[in-house]
C-alpha atoms as an extended CHARMM CRD file, in Angstrom:
* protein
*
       206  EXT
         1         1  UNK       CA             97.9020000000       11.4170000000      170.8040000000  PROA      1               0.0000000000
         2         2  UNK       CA             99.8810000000       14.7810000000      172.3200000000  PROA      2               0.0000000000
         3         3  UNK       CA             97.3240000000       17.6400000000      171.7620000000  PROA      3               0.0000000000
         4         4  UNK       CA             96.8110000000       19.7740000000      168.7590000000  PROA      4               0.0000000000
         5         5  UNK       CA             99.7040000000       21.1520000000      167.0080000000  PROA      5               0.0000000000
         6         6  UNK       CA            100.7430000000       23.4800000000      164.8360000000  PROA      6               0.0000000000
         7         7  UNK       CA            102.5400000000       23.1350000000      161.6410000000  PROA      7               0.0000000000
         8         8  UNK       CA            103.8730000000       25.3740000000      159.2810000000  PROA      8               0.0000000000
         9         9  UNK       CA            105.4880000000       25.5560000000      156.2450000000  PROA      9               0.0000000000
        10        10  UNK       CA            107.5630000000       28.6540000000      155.8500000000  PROA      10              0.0000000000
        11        11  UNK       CA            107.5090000000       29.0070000000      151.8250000000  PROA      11              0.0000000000
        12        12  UNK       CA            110.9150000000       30.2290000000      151.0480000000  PROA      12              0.0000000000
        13        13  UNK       CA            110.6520000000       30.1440000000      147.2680000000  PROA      13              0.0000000000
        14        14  UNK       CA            109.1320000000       32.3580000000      144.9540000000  PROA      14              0.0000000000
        15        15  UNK       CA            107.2110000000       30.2480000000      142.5400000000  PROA      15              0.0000000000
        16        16  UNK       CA            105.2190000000       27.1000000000      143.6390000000  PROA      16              0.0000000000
        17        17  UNK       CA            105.2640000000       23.7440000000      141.7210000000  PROA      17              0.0000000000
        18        18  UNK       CA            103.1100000000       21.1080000000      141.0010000000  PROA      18              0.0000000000
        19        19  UNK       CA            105.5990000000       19.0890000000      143.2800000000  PROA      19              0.0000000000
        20        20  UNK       CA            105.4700000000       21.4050000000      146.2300000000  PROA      20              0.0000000000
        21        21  UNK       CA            101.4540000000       22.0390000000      145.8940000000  PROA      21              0.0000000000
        22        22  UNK       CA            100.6990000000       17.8250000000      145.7270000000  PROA      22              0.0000000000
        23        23  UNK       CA            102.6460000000       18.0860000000      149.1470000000  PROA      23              0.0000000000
        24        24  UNK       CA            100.9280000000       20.8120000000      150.8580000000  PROA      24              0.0000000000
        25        25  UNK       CA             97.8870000000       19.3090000000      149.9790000000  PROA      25              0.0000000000
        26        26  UNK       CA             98.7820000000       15.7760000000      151.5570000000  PROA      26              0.0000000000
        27        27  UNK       CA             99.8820000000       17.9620000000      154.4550000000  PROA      27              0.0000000000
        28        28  UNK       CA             96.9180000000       19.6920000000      154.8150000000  PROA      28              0.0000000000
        29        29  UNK       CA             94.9760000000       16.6530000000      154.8150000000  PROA      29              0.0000000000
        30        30  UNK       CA             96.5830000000       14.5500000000      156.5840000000  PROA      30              0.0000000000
        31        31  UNK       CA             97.1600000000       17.2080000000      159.7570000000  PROA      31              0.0000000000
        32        32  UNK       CA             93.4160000000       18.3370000000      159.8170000000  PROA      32              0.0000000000
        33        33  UNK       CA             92.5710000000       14.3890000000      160.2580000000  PROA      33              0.0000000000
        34        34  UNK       CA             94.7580000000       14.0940000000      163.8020000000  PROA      34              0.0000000000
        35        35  UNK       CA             93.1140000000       17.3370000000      164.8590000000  PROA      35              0.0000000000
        36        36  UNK       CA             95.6780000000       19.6060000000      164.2680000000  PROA      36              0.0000000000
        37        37  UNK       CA             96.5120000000       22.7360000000      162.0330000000  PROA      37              0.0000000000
        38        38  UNK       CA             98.1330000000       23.1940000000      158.9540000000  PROA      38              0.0000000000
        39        39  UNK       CA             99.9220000000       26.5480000000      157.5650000000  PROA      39              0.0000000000
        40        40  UNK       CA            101.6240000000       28.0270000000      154.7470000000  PROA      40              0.0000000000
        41        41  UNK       CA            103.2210000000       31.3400000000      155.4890000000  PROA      41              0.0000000000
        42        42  UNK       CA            105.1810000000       34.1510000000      153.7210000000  PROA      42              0.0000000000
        43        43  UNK       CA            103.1520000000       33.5550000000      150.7850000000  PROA      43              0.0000000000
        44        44  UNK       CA            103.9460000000       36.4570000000      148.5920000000  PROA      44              0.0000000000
        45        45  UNK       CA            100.6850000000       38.3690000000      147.8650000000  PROA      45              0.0000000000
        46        46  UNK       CA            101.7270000000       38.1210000000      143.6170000000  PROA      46              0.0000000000
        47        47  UNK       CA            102.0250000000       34.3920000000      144.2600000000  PROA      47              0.0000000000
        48        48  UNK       CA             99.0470000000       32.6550000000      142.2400000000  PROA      48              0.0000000000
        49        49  UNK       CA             98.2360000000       29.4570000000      143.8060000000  PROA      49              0.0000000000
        50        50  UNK       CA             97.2840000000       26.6740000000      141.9310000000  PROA      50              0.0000000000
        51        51  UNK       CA             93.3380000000       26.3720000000      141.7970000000  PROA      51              0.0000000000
        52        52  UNK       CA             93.6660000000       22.4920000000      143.1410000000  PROA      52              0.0000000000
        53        53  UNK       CA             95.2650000000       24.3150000000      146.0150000000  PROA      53              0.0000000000
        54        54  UNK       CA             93.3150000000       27.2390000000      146.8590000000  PROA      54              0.0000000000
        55        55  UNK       CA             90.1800000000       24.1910000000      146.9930000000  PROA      55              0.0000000000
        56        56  UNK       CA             91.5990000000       22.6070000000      149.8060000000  PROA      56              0.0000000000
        57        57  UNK       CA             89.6490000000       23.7090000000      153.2020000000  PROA      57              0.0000000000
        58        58  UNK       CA             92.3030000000       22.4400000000      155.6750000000  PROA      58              0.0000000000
        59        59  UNK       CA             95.0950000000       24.5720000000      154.1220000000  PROA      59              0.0000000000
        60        60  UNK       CA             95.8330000000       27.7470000000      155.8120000000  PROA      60              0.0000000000
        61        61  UNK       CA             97.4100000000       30.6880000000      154.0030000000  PROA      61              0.0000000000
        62        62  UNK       CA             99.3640000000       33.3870000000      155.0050000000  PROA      62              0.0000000000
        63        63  UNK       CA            101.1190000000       36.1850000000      153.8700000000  PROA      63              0.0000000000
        64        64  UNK       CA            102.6170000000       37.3590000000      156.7130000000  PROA      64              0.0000000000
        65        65  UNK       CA            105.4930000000       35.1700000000      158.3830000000  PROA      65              0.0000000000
        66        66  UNK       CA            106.2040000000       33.0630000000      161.1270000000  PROA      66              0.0000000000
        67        67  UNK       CA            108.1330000000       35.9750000000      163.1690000000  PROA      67              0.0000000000
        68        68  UNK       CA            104.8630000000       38.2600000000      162.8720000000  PROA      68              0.0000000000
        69        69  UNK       CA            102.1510000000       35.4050000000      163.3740000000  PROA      69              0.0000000000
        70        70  UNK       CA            103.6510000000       34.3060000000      166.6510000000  PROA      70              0.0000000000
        71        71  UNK       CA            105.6570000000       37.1980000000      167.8820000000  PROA      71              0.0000000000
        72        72  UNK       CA            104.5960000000       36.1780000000      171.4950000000  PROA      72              0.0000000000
        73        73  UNK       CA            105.0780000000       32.4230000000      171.3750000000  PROA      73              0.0000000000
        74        74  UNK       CA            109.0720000000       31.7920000000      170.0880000000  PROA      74              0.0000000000
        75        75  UNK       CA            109.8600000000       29.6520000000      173.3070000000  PROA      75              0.0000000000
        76        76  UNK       CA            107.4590000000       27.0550000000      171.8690000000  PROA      76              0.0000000000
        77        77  UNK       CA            108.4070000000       26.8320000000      167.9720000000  PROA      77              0.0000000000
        78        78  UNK       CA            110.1360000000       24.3210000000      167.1610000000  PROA      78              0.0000000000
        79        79  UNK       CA            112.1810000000       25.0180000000      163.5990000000  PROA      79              0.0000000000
        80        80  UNK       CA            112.9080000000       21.2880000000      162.0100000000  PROA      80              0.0000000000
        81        81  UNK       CA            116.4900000000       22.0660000000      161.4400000000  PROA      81              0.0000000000
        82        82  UNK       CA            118.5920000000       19.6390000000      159.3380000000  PROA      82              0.0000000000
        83        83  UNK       CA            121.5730000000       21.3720000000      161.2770000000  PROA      83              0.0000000000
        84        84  UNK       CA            120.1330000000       20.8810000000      164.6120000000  PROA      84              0.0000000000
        85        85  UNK       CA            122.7560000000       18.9740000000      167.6090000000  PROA      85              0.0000000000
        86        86  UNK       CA            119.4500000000       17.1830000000      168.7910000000  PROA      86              0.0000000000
        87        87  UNK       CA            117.1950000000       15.0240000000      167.4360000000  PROA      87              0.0000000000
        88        88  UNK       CA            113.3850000000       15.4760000000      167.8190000000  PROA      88              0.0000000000
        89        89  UNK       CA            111.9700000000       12.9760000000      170.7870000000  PROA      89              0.0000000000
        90        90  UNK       CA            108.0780000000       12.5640000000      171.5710000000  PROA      90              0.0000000000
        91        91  UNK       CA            109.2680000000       14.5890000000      174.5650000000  PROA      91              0.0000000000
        92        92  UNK       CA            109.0430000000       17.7050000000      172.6450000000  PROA      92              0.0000000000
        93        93  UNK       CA            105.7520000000       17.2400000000      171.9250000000  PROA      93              0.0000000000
        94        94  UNK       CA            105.0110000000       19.0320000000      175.8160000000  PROA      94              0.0000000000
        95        95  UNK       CA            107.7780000000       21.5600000000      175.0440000000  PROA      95              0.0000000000
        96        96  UNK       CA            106.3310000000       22.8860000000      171.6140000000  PROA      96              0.0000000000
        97        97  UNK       CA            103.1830000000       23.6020000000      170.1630000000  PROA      97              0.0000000000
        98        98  UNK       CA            104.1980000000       24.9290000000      166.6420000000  PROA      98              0.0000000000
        99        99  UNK       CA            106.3820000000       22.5440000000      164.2000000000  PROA      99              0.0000000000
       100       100  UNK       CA            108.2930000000       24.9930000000      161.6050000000  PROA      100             0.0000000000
       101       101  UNK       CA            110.2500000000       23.7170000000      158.6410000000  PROA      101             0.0000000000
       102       102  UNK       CA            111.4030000000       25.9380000000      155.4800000000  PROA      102             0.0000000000
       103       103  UNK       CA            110.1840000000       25.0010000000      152.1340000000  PROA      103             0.0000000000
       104       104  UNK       CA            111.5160000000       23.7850000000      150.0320000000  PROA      104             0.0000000000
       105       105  UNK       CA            112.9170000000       21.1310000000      151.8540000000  PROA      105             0.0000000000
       106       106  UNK       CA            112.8140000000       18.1230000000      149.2130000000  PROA      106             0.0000000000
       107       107  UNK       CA            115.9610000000       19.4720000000      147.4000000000  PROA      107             0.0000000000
       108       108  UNK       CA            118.9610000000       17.1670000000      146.4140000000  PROA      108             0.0000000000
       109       109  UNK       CA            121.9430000000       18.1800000000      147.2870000000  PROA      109             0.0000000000
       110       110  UNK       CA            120.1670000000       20.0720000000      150.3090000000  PROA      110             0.0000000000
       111       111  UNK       CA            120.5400000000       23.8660000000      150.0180000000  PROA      111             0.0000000000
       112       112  UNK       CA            119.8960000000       24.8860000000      153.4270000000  PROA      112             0.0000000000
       113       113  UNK       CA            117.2970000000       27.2360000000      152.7720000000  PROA      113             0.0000000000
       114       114  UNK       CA            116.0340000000       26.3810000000      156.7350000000  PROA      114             0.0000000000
       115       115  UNK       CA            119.1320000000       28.7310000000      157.6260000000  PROA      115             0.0000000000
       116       116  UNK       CA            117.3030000000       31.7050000000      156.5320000000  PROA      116             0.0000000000
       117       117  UNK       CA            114.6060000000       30.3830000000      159.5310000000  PROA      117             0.0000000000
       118       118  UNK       CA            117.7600000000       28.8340000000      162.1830000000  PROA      118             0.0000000000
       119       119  UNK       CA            118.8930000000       33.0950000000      161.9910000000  PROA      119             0.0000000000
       120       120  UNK       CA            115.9780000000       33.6100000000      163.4270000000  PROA      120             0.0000000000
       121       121  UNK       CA            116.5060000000       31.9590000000      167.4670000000  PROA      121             0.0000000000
       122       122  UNK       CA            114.4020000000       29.2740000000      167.0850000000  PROA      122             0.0000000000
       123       123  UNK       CA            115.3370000000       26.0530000000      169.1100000000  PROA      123             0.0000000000
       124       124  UNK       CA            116.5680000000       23.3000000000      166.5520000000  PROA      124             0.0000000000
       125       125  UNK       CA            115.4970000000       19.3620000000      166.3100000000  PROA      125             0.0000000000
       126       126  UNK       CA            116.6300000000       17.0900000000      163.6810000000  PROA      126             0.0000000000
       127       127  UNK       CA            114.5410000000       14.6220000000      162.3210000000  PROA      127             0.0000000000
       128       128  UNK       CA            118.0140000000       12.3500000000      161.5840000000  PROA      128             0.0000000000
       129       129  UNK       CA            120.7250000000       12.2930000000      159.3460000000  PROA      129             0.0000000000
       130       130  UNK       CA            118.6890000000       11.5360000000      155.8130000000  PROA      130             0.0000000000
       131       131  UNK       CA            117.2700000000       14.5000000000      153.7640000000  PROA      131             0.0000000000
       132       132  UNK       CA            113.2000000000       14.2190000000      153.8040000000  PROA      132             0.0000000000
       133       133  UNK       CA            110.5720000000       15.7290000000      151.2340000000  PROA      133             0.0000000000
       134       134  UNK       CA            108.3810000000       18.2330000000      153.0270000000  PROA      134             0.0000000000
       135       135  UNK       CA            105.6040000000       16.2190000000      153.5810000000  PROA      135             0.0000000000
       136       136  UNK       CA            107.4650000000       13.2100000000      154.9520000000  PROA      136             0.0000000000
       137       137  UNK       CA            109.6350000000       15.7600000000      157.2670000000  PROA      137             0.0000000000
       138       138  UNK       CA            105.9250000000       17.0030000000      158.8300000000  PROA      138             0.0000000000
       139       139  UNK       CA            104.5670000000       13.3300000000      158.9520000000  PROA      139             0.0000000000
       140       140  UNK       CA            107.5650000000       12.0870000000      160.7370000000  PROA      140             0.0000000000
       141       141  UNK       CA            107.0100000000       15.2320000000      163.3840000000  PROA      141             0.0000000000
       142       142  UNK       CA            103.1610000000       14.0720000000      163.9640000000  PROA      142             0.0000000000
       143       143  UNK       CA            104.0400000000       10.7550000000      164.4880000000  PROA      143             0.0000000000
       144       144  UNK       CA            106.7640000000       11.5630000000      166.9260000000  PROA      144             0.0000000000
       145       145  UNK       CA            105.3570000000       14.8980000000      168.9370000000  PROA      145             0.0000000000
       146       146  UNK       CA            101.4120000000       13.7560000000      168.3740000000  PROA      146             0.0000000000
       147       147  UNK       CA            101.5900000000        9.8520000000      168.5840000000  PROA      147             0.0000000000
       148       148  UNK       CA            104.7390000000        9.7950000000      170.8300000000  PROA      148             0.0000000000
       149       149  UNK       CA            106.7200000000        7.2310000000      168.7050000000  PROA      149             0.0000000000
       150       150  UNK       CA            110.4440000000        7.8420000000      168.7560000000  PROA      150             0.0000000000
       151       151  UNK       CA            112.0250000000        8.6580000000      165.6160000000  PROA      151             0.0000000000
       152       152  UNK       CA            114.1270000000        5.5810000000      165.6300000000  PROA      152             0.0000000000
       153       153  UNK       CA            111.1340000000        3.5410000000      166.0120000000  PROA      153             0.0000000000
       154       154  UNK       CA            109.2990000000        4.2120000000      162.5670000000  PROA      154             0.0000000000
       155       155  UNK       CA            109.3260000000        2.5300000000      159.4900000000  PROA      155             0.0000000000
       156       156  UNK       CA            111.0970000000        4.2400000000      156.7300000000  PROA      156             0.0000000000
       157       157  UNK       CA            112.5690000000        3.1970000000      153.2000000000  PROA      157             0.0000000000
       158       158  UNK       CA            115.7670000000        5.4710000000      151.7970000000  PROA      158             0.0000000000
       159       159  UNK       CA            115.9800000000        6.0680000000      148.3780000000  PROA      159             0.0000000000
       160       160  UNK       CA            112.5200000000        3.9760000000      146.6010000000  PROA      160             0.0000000000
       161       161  UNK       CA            112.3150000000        3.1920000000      142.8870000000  PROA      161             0.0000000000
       162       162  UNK       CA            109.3240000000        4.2930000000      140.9590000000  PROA      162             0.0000000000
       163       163  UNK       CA            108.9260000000        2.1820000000      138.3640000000  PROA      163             0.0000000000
       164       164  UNK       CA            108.2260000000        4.6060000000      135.1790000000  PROA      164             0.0000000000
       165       165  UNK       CA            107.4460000000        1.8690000000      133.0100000000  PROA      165             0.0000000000
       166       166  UNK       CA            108.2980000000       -2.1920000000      131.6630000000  PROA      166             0.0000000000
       167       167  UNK       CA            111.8710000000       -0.6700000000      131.1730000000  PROA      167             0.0000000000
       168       168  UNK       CA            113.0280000000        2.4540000000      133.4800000000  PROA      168             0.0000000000
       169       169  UNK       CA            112.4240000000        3.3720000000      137.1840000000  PROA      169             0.0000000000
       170       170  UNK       CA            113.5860000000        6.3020000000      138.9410000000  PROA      170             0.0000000000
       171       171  UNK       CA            114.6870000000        6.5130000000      142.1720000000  PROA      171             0.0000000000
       172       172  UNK       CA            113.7250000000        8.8810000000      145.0800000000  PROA      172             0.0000000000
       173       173  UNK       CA            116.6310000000       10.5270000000      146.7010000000  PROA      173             0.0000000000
       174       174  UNK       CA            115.3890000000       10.8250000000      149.9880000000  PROA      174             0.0000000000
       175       175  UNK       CA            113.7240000000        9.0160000000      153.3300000000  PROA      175             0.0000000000
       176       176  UNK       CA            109.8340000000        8.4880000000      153.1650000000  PROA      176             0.0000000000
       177       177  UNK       CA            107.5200000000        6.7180000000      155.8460000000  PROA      177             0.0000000000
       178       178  UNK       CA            106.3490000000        3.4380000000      155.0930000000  PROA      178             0.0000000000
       179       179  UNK       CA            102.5980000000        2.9490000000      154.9660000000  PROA      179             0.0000000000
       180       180  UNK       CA            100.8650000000       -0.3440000000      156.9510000000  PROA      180             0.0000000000
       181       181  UNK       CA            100.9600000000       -2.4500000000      153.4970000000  PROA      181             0.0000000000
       182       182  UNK       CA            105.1490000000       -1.7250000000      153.5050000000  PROA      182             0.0000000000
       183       183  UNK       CA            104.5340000000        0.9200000000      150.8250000000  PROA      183             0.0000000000
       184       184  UNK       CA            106.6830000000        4.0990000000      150.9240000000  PROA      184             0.0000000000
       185       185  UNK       CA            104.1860000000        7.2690000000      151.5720000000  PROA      185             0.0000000000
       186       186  UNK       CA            103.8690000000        9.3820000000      148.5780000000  PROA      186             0.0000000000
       187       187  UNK       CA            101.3650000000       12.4540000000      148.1080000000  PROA      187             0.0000000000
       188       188  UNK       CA             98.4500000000       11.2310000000      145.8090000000  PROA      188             0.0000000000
       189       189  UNK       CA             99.0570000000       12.0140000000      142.3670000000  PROA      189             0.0000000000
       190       190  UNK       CA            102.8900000000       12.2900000000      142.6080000000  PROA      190             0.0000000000
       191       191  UNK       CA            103.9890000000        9.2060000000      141.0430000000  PROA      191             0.0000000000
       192       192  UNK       CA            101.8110000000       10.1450000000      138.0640000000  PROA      192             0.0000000000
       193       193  UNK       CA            103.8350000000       13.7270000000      137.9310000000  PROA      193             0.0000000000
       194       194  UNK       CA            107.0580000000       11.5560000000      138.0910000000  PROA      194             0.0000000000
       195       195  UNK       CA            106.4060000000        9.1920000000      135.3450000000  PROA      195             0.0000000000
       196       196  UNK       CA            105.2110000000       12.2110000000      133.1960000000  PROA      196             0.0000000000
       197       197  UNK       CA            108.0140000000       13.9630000000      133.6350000000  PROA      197             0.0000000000
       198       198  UNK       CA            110.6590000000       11.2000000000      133.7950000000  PROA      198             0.0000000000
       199       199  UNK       CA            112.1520000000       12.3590000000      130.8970000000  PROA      199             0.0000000000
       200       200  UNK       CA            113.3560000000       15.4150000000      132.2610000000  PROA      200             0.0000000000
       201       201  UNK       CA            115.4050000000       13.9970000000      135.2970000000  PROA      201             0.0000000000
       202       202  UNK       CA            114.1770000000       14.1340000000      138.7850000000  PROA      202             0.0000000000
       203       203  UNK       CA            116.4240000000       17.4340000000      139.2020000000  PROA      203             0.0000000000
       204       204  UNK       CA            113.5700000000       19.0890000000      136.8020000000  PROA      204             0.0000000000
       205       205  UNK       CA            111.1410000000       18.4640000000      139.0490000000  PROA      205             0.0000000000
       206       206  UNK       CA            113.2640000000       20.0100000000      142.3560000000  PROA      206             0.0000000000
């Protein structure tokens, strides 16, 4: 494993859903256990977190943003840019110690909220040409940058059903990581939020 990282999640919307705090938790979690850090930045100060949230040790908060946090260190973020010319390698893990993305990344069609963060100077990488939910866009870093696997080499599934129930599935519009059984990698407690609120489309839930 490459050294301790960094990763943060500029939060580049004003409210916070149950769908974006299930992911920050999994990222949390799942960062603190290789070692590494996990933040959420420009968190407006009139932004209530959800108490499951605020209980979760490994989560790092922040109100202030990426720009004033590491002021002296831009040469070594790294802003996951959809729009980037070059892909992220395991290489990259030497040349940066702070993974950025902008959230909320998990929207379909894309909206390019990471341009607000690419205006910024920031050297790009792409994490290829499918769109990623947030927490699957920060796993895929780790396991390239921390456990030096090249991007082309994981596992992934595009576009999984959920089965809601005997009768209707939805499906996932974007790339996750496969888990060791085959399984595509969801946060815990996300397919329940799905199948509760299949009946509003998946765009409700966006």
């Amino acid at each position: 494993m490459s050294g301790n990282k960094t990763f943060i999640v500029e939060h580049l919307d004003p409210e916070l859903e149950q769908w974006s705090a299930l992911e920050y938790k999994c990222i949390a979690r799942e960062t603190a256990a290789t070692g590494s850090s996990f933040y959420l930045t420009s968190v407006p100060r009139e932004l209530q977190l959800p108490e499951s949230l605020k209980a979760v040790s490994e989560l790092n908060v922040e109100h202030r943003g990426i720009e004033e946090i590491y002021a002296d260190k831009k040469d070594r973020v790294c802003l996951l840019d959809p729009a980037a010319t070059k892909e992220l390698s395991p290489e990259d893990g030497d040349n940066f110690d702070i993974f950025l993305f902008g959230g909320i990344l998990g929207d379909d069609p894309p909206r390019d909220r990471t341009s607000e963060l690419r205006k910024k100077g920031y050297q790009g990488r792409r994490l290829g040409p499918v769109q990623m939910t947030t927490d699957t866009a920060v796993r895929t870093t780790r396991i390239v940058v921390q456990d030096r696997i090249a991007l082309e080499d994981i596992k992934y599934v595009d576009n999984p059903e959920i089965k809601v129930d005997e009768h209707e599935s939805t499906e996932m519009p974007f790339r996750y990581v496969l888990d060791k059984n085959g399984k595509p990698i969801f946060p815990d407690g996300m397919v329940d939020l799905i199948k509760k609120d299949s009946e509003r489309g998946i765009d409700d839930l966006l």
